[in-house]
C-alpha angles and dihedrals in degrees: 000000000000117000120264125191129231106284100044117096105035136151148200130208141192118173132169124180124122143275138238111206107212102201149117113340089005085133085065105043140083105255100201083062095056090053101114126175123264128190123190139187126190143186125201147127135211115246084194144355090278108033128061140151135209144193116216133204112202136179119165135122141266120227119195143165125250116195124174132143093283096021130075106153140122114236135174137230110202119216149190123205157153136232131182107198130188106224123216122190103205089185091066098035092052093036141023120297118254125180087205103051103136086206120043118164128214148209125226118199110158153138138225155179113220120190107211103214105196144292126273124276105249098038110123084200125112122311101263120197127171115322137180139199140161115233129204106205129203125187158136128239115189109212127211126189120241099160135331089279101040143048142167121245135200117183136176118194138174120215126189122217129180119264094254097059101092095041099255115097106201085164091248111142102238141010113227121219111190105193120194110203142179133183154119132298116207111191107207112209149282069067135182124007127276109233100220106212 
């Protein structure tokens, strides 16, 4: 591969889609209702055809379940966080590298610190404040080729908070939030990898 310098090979993201929140009483809930929005951006750029890193940009919200004696209601906490991921194209690691591939697949491993904001208004569920974790990340995106500058993009992703995020301690060890995402990739140039014979 021939050698590229440090600002060859960067990207820029922006994804929406929605988040299921796997937490406490999640057996006992509907889990379309606790379906909330998530938008992303992200920054990164590829070292190799293989290898690549990011830094996202995330702000959603977490629906849960409260249930007490007198209490049975969903609520959300809304969030703000970031995440730096290594990226790992299995396509290219498994097969030969081609800049024109329409389907690539990648790898996710992160982590990442999330800032809970507060609750919504009407909720009767628990009194959240401010609250903190750091969350490790694992996923898949799934990568099409429009052009050689743009591609569409579909990622799932699993990120683990700590039990007290969203305001309710049932003593698990984490709480689990699955985001489904789709967006657009733009390549800036100098952009892909020449293959030296």
């Amino acid at each position: 591969i021939k050698q590229y310098g440090f600002w060859d090979n960067w990207f820029i993201q922006l994804q929406g889609g929605v988040s299921e929140n796997v937490s406490d009483n999640y057996e006992r809930a509907n889990i379309m209702k606790l379906l909330s929005p998530v938008v992303t951006i992200g920054v990164g750029k590829y070292f190799s055809p293989e290898v690549g890193a990011r830094i996202q940009f995330t702000a959603g919200q977490a629906r849960n379940k409260y249930i007490t004696k007198s209490i049975n209601d969903y609520y959300h906490t809304s969030f703000i966080g970031g995440n730096l991921d290594a990226l790992f194209n299995f396509t290219n690691i498994f097969g030969q590298y081609k800049e024109n591939r329409v389907f690539n697949l990648v790898g996710i491993m992160g982590l990442g610190f999330e800032y809970g904001l507060k609750r919504d208004a009407d909720s009767k569920g628990p009194e959240v404040g401010h609250t903190r974790t750091l969350s490790p990340r694992f996923g898949l995106q799934g990568n099409f080729r429009l052009c050689e500058a743009w591609n569409f993009n579909i990622e799932t992703n699993a990120n683990f908070d700590t039990d007290n995020f969203n305001g309710i301690v049932s003593h698990r060890k984490y709480d689990v939030r699955l985001n489904i995402l789709a967006g657009f990739t733009y390549k800036f140039p100098t952009r892909g990898f020449k293959v030296l014979s």
